[in-house]
mmCIF file of the N, C-alpha and C atoms, coordinates in Angstrom:
data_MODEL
# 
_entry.id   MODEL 
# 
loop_
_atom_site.group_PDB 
_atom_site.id 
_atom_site.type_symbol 
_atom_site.label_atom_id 
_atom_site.label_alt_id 
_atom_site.label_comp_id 
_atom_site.label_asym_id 
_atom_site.label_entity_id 
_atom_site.label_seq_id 
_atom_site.pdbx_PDB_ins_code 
_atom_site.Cartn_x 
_atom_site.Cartn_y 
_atom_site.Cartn_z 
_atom_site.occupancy 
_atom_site.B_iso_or_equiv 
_atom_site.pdbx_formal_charge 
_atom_site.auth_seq_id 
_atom_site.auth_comp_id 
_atom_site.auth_asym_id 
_atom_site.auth_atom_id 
_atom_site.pdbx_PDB_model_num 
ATOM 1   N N  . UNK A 1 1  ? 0.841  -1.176 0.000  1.00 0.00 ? 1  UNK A N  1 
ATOM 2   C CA . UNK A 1 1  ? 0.000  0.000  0.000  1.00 0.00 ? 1  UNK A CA 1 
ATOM 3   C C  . UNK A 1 1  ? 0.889  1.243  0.000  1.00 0.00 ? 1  UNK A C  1 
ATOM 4   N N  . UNK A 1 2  ? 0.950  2.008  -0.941 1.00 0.00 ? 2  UNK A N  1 
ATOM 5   C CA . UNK A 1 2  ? 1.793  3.317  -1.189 1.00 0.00 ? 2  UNK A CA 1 
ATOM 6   C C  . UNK A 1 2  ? 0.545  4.705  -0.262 1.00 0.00 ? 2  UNK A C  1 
ATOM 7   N N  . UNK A 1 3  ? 1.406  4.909  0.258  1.00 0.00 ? 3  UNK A N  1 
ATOM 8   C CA . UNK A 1 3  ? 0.921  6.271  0.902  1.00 0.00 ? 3  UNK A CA 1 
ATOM 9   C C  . UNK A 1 3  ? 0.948  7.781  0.172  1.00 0.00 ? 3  UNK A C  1 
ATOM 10  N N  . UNK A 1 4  ? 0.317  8.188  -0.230 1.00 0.00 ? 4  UNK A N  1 
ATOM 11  C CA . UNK A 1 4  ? 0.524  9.571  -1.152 1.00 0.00 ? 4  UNK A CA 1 
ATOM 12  C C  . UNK A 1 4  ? 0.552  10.659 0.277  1.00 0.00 ? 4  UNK A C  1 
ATOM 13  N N  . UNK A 1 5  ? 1.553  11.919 0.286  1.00 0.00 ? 5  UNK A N  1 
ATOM 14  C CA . UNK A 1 5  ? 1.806  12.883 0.905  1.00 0.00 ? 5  UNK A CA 1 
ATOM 15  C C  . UNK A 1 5  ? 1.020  14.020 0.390  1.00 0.00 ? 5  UNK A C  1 
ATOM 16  N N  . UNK A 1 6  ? 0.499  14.432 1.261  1.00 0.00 ? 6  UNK A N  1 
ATOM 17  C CA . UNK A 1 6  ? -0.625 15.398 0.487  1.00 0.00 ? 6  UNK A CA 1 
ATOM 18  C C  . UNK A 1 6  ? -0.202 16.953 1.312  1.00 0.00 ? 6  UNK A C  1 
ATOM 19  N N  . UNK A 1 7  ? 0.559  17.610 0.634  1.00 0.00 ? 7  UNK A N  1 
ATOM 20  C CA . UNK A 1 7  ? 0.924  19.115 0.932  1.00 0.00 ? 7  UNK A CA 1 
ATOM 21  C C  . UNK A 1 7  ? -0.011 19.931 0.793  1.00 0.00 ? 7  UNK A C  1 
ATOM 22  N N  . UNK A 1 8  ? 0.419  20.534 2.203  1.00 0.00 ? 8  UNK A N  1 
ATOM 23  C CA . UNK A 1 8  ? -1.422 21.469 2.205  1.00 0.00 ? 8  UNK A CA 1 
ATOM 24  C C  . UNK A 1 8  ? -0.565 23.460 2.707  1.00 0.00 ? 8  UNK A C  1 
ATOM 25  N N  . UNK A 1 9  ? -0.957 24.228 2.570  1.00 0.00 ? 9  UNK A N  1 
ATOM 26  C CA . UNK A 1 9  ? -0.381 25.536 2.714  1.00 0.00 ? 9  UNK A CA 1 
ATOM 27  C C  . UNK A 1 9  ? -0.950 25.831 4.225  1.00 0.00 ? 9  UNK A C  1 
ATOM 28  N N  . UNK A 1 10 ? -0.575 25.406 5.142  1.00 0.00 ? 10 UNK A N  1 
ATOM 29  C CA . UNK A 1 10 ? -0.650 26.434 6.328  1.00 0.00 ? 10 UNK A CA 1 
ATOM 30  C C  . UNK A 1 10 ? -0.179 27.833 6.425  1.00 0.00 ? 10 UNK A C  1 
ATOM 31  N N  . UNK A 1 11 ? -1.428 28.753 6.926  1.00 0.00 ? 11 UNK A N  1 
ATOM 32  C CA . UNK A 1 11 ? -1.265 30.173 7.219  1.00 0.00 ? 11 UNK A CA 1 
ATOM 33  C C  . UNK A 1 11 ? -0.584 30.116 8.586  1.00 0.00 ? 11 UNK A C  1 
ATOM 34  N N  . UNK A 1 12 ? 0.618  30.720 8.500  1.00 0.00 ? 12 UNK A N  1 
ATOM 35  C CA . UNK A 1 12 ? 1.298  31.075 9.432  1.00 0.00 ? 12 UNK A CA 1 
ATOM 36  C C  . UNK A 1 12 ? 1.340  32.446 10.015 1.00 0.00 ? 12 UNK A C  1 
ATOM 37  N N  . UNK A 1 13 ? 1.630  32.747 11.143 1.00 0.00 ? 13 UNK A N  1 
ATOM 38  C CA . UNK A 1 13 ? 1.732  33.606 12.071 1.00 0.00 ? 13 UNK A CA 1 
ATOM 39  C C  . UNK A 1 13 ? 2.606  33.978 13.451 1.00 0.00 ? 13 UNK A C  1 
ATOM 40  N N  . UNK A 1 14 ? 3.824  34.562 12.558 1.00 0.00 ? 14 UNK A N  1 
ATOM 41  C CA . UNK A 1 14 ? 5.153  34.657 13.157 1.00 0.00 ? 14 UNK A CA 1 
ATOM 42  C C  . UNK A 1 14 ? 5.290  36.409 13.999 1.00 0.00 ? 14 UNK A C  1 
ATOM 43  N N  . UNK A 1 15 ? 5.347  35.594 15.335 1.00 0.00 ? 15 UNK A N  1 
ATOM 44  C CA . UNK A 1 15 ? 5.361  37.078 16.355 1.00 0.00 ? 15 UNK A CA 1 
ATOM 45  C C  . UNK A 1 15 ? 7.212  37.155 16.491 1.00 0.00 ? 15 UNK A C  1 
ATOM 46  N N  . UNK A 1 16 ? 7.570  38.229 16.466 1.00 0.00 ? 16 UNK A N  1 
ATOM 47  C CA . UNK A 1 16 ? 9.087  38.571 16.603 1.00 0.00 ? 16 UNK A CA 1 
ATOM 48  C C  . UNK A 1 16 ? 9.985  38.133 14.869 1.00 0.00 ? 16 UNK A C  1 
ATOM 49  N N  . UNK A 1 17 ? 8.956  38.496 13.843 1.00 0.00 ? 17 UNK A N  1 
ATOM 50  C CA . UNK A 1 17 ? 9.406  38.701 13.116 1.00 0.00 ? 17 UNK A CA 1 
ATOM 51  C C  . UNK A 1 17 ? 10.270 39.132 12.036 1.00 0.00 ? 17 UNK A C  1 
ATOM 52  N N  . UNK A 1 18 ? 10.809 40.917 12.954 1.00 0.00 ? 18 UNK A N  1 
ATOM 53  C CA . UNK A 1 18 ? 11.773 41.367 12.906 1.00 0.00 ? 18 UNK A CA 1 
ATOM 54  C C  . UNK A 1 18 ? 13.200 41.299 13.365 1.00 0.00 ? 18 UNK A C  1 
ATOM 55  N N  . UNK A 1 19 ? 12.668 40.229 14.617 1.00 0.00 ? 19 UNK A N  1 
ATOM 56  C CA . UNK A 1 19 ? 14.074 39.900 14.771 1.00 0.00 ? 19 UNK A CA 1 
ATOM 57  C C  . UNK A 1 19 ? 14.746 38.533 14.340 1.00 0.00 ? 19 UNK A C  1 
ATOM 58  N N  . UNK A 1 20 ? 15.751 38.023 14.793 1.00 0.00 ? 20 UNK A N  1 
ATOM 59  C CA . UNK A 1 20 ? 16.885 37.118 14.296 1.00 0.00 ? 20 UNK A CA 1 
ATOM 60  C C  . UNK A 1 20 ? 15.955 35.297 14.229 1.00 0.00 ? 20 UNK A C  1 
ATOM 61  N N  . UNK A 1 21 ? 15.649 35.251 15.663 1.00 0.00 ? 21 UNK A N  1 
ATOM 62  C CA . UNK A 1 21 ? 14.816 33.345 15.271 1.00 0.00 ? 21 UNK A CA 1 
ATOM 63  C C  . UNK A 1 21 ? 13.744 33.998 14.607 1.00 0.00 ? 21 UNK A C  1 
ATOM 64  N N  . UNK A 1 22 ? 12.890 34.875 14.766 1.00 0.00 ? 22 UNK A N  1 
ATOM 65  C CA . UNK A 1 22 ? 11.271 34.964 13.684 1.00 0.00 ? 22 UNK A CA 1 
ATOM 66  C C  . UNK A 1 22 ? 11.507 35.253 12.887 1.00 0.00 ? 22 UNK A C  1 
ATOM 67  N N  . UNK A 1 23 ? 12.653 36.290 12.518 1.00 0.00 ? 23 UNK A N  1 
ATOM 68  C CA . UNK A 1 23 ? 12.922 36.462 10.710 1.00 0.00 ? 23 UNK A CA 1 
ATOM 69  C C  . UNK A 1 23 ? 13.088 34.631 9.651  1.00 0.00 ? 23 UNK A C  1 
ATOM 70  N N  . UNK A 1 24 ? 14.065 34.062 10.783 1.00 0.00 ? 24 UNK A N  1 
ATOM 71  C CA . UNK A 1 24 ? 14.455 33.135 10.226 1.00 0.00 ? 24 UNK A CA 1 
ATOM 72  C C  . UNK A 1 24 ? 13.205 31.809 9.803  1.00 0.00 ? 24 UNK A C  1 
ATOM 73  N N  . UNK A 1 25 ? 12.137 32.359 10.941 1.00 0.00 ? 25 UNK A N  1 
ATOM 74  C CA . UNK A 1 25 ? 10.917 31.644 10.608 1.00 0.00 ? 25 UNK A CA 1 
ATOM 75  C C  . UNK A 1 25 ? 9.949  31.899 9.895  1.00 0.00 ? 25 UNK A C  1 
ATOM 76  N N  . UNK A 1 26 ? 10.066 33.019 9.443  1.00 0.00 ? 26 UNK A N  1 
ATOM 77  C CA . UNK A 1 26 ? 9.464  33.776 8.730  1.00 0.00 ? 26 UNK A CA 1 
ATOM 78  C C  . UNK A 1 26 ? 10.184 33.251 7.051  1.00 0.00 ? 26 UNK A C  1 
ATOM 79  N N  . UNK A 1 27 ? 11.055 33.158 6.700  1.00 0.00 ? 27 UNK A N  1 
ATOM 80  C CA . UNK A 1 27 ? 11.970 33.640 5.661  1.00 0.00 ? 27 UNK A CA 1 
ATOM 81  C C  . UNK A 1 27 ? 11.540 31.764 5.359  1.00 0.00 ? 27 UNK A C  1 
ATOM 82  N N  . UNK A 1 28 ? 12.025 30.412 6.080  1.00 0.00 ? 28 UNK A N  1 
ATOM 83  C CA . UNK A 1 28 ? 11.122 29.238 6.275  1.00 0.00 ? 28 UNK A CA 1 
ATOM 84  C C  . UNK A 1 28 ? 10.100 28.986 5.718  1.00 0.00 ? 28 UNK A C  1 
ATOM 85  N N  . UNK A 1 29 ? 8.993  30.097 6.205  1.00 0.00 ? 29 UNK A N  1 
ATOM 86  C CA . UNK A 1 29 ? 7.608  29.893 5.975  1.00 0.00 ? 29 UNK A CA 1 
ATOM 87  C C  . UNK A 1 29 ? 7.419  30.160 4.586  1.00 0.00 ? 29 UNK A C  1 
ATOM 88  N N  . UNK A 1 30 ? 7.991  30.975 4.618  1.00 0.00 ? 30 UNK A N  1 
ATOM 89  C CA . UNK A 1 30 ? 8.080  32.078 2.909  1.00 0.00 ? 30 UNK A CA 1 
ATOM 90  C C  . UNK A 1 30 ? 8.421  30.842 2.061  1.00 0.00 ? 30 UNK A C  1 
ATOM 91  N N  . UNK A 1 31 ? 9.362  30.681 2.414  1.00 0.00 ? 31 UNK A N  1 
ATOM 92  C CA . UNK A 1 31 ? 9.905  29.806 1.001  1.00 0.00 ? 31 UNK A CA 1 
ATOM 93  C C  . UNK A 1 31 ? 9.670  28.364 0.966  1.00 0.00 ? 31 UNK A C  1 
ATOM 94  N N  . UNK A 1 32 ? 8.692  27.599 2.034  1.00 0.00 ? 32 UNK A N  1 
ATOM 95  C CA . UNK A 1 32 ? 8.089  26.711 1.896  1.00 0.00 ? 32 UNK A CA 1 
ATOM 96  C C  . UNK A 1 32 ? 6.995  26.782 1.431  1.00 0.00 ? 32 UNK A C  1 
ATOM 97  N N  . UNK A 1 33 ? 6.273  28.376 0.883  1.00 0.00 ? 33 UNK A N  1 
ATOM 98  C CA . UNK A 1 33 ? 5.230  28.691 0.052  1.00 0.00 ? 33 UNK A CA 1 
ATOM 99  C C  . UNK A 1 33 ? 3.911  28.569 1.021  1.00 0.00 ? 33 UNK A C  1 
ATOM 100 N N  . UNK A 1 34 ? 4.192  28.913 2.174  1.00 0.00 ? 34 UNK A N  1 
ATOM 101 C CA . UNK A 1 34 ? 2.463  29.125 3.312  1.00 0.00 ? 34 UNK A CA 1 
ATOM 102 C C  . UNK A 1 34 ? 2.743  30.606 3.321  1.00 0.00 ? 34 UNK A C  1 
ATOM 103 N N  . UNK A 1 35 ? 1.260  30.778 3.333  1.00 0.00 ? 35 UNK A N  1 
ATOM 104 C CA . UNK A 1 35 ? 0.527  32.464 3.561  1.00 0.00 ? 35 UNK A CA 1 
ATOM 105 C C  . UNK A 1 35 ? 1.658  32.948 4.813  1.00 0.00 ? 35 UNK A C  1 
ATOM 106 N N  . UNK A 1 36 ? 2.391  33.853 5.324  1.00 0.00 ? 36 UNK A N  1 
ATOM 107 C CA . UNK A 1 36 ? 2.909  34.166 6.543  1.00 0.00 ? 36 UNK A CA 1 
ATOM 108 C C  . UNK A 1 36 ? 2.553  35.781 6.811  1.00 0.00 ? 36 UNK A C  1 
ATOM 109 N N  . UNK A 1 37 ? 2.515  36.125 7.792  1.00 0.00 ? 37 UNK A N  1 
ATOM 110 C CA . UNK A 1 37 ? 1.702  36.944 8.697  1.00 0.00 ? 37 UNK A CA 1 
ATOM 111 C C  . UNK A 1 37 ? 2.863  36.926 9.539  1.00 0.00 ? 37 UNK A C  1 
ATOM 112 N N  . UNK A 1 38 ? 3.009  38.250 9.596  1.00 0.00 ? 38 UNK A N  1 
ATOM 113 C CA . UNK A 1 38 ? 4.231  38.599 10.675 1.00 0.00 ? 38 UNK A CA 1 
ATOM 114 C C  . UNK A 1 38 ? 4.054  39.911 11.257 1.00 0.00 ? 38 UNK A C  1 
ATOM 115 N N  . UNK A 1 39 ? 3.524  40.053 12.589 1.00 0.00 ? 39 UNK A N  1 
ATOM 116 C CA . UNK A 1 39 ? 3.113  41.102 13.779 1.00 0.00 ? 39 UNK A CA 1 
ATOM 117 C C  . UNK A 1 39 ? 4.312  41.810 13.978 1.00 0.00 ? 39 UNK A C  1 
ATOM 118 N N  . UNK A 1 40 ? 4.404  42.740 13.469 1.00 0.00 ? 40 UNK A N  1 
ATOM 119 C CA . UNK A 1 40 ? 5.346  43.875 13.824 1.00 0.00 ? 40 UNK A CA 1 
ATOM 120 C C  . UNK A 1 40 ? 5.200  45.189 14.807 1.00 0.00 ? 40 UNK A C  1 
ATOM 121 N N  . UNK A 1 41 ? 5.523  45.237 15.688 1.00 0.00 ? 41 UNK A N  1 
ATOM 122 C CA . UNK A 1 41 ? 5.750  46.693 16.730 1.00 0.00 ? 41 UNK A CA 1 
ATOM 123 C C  . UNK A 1 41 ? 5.748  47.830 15.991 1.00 0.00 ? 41 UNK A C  1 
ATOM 124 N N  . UNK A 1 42 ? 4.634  48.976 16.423 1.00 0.00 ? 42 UNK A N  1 
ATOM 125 C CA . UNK A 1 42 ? 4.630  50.282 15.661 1.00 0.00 ? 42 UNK A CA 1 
ATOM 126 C C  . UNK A 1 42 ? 5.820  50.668 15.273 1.00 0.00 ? 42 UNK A C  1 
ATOM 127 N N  . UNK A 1 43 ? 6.875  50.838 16.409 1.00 0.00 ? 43 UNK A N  1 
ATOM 128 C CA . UNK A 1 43 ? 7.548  51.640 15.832 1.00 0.00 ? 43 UNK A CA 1 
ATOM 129 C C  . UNK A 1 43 ? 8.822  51.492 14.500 1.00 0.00 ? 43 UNK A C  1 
ATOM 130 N N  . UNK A 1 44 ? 8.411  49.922 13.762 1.00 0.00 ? 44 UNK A N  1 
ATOM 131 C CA . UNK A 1 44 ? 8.609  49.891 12.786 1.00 0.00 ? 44 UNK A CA 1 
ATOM 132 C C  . UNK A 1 44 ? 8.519  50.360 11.720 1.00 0.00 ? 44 UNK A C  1 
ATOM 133 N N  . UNK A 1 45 ? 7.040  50.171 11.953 1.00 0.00 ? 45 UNK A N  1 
ATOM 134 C CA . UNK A 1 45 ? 5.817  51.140 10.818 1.00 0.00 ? 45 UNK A CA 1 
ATOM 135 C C  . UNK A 1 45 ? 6.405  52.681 10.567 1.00 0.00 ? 45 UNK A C  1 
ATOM 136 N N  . UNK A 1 46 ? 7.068  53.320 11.622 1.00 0.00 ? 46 UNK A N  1 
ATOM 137 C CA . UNK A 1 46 ? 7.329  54.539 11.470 1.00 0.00 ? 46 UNK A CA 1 
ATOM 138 C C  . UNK A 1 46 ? 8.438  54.723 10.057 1.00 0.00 ? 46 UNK A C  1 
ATOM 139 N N  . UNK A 1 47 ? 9.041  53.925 10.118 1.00 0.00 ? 47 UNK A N  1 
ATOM 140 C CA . UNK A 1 47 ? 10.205 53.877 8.825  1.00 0.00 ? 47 UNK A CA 1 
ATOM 141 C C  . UNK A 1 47 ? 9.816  52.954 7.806  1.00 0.00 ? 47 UNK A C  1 
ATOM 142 N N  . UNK A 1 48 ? 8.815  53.502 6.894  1.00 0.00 ? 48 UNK A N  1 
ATOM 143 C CA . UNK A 1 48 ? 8.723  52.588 5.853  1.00 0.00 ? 48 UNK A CA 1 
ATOM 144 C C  . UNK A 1 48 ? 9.548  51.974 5.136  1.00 0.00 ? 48 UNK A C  1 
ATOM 145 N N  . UNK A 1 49 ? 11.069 52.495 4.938  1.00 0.00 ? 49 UNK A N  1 
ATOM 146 C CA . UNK A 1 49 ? 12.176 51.703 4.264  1.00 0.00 ? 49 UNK A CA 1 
ATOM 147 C C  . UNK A 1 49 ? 12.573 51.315 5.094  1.00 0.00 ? 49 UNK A C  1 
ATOM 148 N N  . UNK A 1 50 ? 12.437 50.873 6.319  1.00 0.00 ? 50 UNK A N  1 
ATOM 149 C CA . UNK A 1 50 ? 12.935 49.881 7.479  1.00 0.00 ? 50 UNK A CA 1 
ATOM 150 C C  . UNK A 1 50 ? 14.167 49.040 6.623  1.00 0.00 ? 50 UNK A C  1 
ATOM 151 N N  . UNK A 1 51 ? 14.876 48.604 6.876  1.00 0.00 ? 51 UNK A N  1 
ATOM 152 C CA . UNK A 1 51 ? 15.931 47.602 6.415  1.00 0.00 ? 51 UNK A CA 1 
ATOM 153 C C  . UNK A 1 51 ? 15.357 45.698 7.608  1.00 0.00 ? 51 UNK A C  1 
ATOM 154 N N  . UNK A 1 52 ? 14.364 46.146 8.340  1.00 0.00 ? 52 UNK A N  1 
ATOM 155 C CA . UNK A 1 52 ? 13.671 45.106 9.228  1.00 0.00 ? 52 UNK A CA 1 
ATOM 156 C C  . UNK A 1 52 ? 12.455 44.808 8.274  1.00 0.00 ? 52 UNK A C  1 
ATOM 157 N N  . UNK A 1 53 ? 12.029 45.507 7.610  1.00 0.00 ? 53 UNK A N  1 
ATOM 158 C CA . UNK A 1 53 ? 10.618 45.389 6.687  1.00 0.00 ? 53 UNK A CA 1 
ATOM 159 C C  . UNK A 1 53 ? 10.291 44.721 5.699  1.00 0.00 ? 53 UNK A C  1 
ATOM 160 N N  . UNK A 1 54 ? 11.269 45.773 4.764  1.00 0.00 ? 54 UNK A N  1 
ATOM 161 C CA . UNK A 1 54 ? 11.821 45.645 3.633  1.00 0.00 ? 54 UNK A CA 1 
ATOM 162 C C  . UNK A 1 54 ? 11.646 43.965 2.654  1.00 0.00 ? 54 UNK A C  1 
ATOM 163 N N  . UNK A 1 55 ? 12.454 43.244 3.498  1.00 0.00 ? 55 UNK A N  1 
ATOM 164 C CA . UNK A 1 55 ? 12.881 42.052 3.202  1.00 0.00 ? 55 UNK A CA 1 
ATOM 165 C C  . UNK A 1 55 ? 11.626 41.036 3.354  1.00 0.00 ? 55 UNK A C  1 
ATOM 166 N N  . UNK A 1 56 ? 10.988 41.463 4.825  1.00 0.00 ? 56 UNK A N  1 
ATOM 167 C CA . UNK A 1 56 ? 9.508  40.693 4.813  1.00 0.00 ? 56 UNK A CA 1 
ATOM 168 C C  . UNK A 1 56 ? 8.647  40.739 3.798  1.00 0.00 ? 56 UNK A C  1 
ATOM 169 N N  . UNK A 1 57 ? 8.366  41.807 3.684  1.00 0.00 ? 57 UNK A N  1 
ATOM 170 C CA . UNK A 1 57 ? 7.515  42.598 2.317  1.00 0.00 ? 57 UNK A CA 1 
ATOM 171 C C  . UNK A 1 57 ? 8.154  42.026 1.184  1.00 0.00 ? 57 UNK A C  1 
ATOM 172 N N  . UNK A 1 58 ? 9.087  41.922 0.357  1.00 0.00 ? 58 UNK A N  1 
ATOM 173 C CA . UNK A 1 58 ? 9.680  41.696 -0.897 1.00 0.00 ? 58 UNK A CA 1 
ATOM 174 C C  . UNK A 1 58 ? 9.499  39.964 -0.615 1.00 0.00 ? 58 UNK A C  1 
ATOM 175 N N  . UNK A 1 59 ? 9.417  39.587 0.279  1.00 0.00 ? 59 UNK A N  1 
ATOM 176 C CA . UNK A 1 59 ? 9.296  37.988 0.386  1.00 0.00 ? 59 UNK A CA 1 
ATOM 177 C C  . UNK A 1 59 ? 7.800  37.529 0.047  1.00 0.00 ? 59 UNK A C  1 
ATOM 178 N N  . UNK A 1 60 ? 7.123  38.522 0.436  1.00 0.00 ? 60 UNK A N  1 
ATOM 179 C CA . UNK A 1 60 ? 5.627  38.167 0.315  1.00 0.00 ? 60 UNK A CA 1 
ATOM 180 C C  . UNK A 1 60 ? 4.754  37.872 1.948  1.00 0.00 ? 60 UNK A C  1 
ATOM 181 N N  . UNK A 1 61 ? 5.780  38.485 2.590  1.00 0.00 ? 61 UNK A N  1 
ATOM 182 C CA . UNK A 1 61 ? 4.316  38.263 4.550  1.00 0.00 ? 61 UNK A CA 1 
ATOM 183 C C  . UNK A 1 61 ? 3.796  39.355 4.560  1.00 0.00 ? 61 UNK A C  1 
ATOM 184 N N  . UNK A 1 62 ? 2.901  39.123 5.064  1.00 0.00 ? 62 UNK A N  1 
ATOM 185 C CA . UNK A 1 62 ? 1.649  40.230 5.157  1.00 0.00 ? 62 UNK A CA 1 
ATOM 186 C C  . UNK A 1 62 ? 2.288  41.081 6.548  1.00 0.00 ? 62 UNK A C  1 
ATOM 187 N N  . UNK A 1 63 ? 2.046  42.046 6.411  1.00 0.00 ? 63 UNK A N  1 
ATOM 188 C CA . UNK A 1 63 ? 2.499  42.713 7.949  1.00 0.00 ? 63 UNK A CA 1 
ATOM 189 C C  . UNK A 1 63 ? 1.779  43.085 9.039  1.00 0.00 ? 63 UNK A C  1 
ATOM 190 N N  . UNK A 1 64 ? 1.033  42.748 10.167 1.00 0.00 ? 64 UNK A N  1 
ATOM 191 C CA . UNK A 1 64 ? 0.251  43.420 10.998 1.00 0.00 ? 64 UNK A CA 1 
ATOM 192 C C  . UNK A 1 64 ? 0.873  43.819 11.848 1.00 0.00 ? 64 UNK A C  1 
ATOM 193 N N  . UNK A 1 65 ? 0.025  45.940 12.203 1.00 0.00 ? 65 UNK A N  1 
ATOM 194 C CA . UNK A 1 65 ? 1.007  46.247 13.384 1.00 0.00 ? 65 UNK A CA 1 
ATOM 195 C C  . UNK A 1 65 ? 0.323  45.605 14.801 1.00 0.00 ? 65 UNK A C  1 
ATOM 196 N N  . UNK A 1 66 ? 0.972  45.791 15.397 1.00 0.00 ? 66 UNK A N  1 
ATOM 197 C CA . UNK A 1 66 ? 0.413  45.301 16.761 1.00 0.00 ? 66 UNK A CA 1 
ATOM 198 C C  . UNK A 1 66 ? 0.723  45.976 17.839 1.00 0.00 ? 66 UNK A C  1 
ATOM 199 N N  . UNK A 1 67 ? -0.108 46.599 18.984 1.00 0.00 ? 67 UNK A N  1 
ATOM 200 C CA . UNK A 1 67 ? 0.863  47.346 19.753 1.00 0.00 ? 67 UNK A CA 1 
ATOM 201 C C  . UNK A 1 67 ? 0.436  46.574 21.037 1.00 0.00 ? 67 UNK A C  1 
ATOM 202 N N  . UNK A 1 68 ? 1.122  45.537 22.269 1.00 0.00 ? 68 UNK A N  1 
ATOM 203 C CA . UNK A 1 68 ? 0.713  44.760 23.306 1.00 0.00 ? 68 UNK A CA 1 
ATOM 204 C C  . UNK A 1 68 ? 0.177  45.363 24.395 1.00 0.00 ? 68 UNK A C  1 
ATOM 205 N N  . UNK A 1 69 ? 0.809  46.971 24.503 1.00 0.00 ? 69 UNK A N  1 
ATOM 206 C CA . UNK A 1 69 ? 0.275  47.819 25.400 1.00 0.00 ? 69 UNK A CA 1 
ATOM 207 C C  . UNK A 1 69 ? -0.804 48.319 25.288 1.00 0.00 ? 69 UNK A C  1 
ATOM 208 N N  . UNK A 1 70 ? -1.399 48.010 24.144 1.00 0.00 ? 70 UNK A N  1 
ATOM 209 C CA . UNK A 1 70 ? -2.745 48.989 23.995 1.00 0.00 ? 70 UNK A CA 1 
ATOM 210 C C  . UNK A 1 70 ? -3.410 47.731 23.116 1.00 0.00 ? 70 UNK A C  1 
ATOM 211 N N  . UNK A 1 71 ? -4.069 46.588 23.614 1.00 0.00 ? 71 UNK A N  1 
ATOM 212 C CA . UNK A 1 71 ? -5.033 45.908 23.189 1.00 0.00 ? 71 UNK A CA 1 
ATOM 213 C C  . UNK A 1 71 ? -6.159 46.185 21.983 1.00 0.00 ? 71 UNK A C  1 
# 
């Protein structure tokens, strides 16, 4: 009996995205071809050419800001 592997796209949702392990999970997600969603801290948002952004965006993750202090 042969087993067929059936690849399915999980939407992912990577918190600490900008930094060093979530980029790297992020960048993972990306190029294993799942939807990724990566929660970024306002004061990212403030620098749209972020060199933290940038790279998410050109990869294809969606960006949500998020601020923890203010629900």
């Amino acid at each position: 009996m042969s087993r067929e592997v059936v690849r399915t796209r999980s939407r992912v949702l990577v918190v600490g995205a900008t930094g060093r392990l979530g980029g790297s999970i992020a960048r993972a997600s990306l190029a294993a071809g799942h939807p990724t969603f990566a929660l970024v801290r306002p004061h990212h948002f403030a620098r749209p050419d972020s060199p933290l952004l940038e790279p998410l965006v050109a990869a294809g993750a969606t960006l949500l800001q998020v601020n923890a202090r203010h629900p």
